[in-house]
N, C-alpha and C positions, 0 to 999 in steps of 0.2 A: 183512962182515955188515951190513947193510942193518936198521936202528931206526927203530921207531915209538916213539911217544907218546903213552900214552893219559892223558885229563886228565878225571876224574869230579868229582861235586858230590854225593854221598849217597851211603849205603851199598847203598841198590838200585843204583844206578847204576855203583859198582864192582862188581857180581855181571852188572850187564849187558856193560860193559865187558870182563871178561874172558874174557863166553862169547865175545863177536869175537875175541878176541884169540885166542880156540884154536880157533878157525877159520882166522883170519888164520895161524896156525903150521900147521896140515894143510896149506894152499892153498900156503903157499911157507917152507919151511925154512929157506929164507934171511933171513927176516926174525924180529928180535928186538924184542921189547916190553918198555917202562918203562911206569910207571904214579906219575903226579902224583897224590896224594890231595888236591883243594882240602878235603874234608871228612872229618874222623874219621882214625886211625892204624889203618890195616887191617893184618892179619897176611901173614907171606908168603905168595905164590900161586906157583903153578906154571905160569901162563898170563905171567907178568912178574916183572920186577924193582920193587921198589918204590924210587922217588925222590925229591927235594927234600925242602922245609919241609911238615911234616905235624902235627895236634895234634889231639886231643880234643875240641872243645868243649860247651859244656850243651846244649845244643839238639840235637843229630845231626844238624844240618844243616835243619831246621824253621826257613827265619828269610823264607821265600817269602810272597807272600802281607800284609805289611808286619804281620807278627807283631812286635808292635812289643815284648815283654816276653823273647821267644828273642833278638831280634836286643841288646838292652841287655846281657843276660847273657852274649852271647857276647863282645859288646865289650868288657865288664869283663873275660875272661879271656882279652886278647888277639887278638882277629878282625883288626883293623886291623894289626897289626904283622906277622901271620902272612899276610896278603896281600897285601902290599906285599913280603914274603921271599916267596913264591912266584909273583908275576911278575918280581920281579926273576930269582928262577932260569928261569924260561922266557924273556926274554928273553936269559939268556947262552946259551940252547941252540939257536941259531940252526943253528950248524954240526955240532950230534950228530945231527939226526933227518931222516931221507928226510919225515916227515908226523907231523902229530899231527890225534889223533880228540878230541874235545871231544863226552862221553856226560852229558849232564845236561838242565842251561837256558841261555838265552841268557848267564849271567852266567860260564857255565865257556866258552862260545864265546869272551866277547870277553875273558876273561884267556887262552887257548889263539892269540887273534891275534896278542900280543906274543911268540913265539919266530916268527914271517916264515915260517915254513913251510909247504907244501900242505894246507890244512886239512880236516878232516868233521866235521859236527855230526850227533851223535844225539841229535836232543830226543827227551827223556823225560815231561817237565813238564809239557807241554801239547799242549789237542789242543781243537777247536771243538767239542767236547759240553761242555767246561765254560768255556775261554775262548780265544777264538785267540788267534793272537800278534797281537801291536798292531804300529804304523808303526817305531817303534825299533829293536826286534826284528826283524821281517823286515830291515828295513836288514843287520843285522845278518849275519842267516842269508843273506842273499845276498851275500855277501863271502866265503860259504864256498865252497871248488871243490866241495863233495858236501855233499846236508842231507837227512837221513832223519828222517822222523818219526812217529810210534806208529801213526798212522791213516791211511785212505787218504782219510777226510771231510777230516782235518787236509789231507794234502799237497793236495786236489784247493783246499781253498780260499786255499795260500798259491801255488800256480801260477795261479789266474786274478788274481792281485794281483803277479804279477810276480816272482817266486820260485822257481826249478826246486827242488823237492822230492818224493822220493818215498817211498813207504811200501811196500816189499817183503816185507812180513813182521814180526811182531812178534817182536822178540829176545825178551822175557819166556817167549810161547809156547815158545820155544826150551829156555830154562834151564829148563822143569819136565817136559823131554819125557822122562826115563828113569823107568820107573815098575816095573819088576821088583826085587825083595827077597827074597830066602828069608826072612833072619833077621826083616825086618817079617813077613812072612806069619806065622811061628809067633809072634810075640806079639801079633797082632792076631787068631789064631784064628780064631771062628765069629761076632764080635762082630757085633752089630746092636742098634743103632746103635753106628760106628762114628766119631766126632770128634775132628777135629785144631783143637789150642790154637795160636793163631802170637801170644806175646803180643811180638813185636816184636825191634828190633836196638836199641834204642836205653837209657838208663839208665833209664828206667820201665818195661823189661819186668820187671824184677823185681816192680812194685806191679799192673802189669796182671797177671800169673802169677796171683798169690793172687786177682784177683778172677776169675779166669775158672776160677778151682779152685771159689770161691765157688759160683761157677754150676749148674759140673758137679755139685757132689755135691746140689745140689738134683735136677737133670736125673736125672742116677742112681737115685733114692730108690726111682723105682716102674720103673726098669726094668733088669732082674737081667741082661742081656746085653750091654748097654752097655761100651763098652770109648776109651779115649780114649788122643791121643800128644800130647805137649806140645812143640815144636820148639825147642830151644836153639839161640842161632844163635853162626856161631864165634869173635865178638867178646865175649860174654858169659863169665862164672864159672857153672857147675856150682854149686859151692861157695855162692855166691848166693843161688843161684834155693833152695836147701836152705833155706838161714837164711831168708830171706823166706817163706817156705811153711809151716815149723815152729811161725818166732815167728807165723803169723797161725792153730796152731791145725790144720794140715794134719799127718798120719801119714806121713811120709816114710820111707822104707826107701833106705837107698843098697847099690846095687849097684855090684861088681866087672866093670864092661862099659864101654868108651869111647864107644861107639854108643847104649848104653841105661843111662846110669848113675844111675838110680833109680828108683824107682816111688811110687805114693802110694794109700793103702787109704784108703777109704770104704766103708762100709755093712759093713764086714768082710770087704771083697774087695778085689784089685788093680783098680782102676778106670783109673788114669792111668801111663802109660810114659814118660817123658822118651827125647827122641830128636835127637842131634845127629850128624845126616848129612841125605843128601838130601831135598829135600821131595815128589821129582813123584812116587816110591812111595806117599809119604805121600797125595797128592790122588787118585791112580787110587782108593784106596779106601775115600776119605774120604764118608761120606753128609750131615757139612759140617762149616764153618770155622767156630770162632770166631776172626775174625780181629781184630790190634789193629797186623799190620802193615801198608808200603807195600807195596812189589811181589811180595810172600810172599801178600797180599789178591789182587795184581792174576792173578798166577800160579796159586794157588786157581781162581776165578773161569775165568782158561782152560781148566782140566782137565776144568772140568761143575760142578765140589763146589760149592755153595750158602754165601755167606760171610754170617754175623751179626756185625759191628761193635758190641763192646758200649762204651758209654757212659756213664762215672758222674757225674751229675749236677753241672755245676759246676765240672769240671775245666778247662774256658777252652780245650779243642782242640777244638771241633766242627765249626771250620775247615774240618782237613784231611778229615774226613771227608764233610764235603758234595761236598767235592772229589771224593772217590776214589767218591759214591753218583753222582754228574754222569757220572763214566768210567766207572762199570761198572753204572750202570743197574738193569734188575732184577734185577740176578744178588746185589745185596747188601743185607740190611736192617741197620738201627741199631736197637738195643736197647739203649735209657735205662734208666736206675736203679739201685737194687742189684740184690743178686744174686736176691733173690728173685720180683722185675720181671721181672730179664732172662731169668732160669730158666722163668719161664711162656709168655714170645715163642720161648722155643729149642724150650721143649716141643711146641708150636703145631705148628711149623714139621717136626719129627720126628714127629709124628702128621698131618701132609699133603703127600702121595707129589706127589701134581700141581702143587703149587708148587713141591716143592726142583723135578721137571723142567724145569718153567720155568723157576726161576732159574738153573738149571746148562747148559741152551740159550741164553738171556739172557746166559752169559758168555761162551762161547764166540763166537758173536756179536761182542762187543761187544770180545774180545781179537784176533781174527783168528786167519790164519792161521799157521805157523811157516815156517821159510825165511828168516828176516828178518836174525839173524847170518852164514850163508854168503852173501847178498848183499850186504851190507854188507860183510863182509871182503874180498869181491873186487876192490870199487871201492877202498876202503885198499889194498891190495896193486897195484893197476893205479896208483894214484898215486904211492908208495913206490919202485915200479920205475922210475919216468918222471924224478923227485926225482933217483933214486940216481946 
């Protein structure tokens, strides 16, 4: 049996990584897949096996960027000692793996160089609408035998700079392409407007939840059809997201359902459904996002759905949001303030039919096309074979 190695740096990036990797298994049975978590303790997958030094830390992996207050906290709870154990395991793995794929940024590339092996890079991270890669970084990236990157602006400007790179498709596009449901269908009924909540993968979705509940039930007040899904994601507590909602004053009802295990009444009705399964059902019929995550925003934005970024004044991340309005352009607006601010831009935006179109042509656009996992798996698989 012939092993890869796939090595991520975020929790998007492990959801990207293992849609190749189940590519890469249709395309050749013969090959098997591990998976290095540089960031966060992912649960088991069915695309890999999970390996080496792996941990938790405060930030989700937010330390890009020279976040200088993510990257302190995490070094207080061990980053430095946890990465220094995790290339040393990759260098002992010289002799286990035909190839290893490196899905993040440059900083999972050049820990993925120390196991010698046939290398791919999938940046994720960056792309020339918001910054290209600088002189280090190409270095870098061109050391790889394969380097795929989100865009085809990105790959066309790191090949005239010396660089073979290419942009075959967006994996993201990929991960959000199954959009049939029955059981979504009857609990999303006749709703109009119908909105999906993505408050995140990381340990403030629970404080984003409540504010984007906030919102809703302003949004709700004068319109009786309204119907909303809150996305759990599968690193998160159920249980959680309950207590956080309750104590801030939300009517919670749990239900007996794995996929739909609660609801929340406002105005004397079921307004909001928690839902912890797929998202791209969730975006075919979403008329839009409040989004608070990464690639859960990026994958929105692919489907057509119109993403609002809301923002509470003062929270000290407006970072990465400029970032993700840089890469997805008009498809996303930010909505500062509380909820009763943010409730007046959602409303705005649900009483004008000709911008959500816009924005939701604006992402598509701005996402590409899909194809981008089965080409990528093939060149993995074409080097794995050569390796073996």
């Amino acid at each position: 049996m012939t092993r890869v190695l796939f090595v991520t740096n975020g929790h998007g990036e492990i959801a990207i990584g293992a849609r190749i990797a189940r590519e890469l298994g249709s395309l050749d049975p013969r090959i098997a897949c591990d998976h290095l978590a540089l960031v966060g303790n992912p649960a088991a997958s069915p695309e890999w096996n999970e390996v080496g030094p792996r941990r938790a830390m405060p930030s989700g992996g937010l330390i890009a960027m020279l976040h200088l207050r993510n990257i302190v906290r995490d070094l207080g709870s061990g980053l430095l000692g946890l990465t220094l154990a995790q290339r040393a395991f990759l260098r002992a793995s010289h002799d286990r793996y035909a190839a290893v794929v490196a899905v993040g940024d440059v900083f999972a590339l050049l820990m993925s160089k120390a196991a010698h092996r046939p290398l791919v890079f999938v940046g994720t991270a960056k792309s020339v609408r918001v910054a290209p890669y600088g002189p280090f970084e190409r270095r870098a990236i061109a050391g790889a035998d394969a380097a795929f990157v989100r865009d085809e602006a990105t790959a066309d400007d790191l090949r005239k700079r010396g660089v073979a790179a290419s942009a075959p498709g967006n994996v993201i596009v990929d991960l959000f392409s199954e959009r049939d449901d029955a059981m979504l269908d009857a609990l999303v009924g006749d709703a109009d407007p119908f909105l999906v909540l993505l408050p995140g993968s990381r340990n403030d979705a629970y404080a984003q939840a409540l504010h984007q509940c906030r919102v809703l039930r302003d949004v709700a007040r004068t319109r009786q059809r309204l119907r909303a899904a809150i996305s759990i994601a599968p690193t998160l507590a159920t249980h959680a997201f309950v207590a956080q909602l309750r104590d801030g004053g939300c009517d919670v009802r749990e239900r007996d359902d794995a996929r739909s295990p609660f609801t929340v009444r406002m105005h004397d009705r079921d307004v909001l459904f928690a839902w912890r399964d797929r998202l791209g059902p969730l975006f075919a019929r979403a008329t839009l996002v409040l989004g608070q995550a990464g690639t859960a925003n990026e994958g929105a934005a692919a489907c057509g759905a119109p993403v609002v970024a809301l923002e509470l004044t003062g929270r000290g991340d407006d970072w990465y949001r400029r970032r993700q309005r840089g890469l997805l352009g008009e498809a996303m607006i930010v909505a500062r303030g509380e909820s009763t601010q943010a409730a007046s831009i959602v409303g705005a935006l649900l009483d004008d039919a000709q911008r959500r179109a816009m924005m939701g042509a604006a992402g598509r656009e701005r996402m590409g096309p899909p194809g981008g996992a089965r080409a990528i798996a093939a060149r993995i698989a074409q080097l794995a074979q050569a390796a073996s």
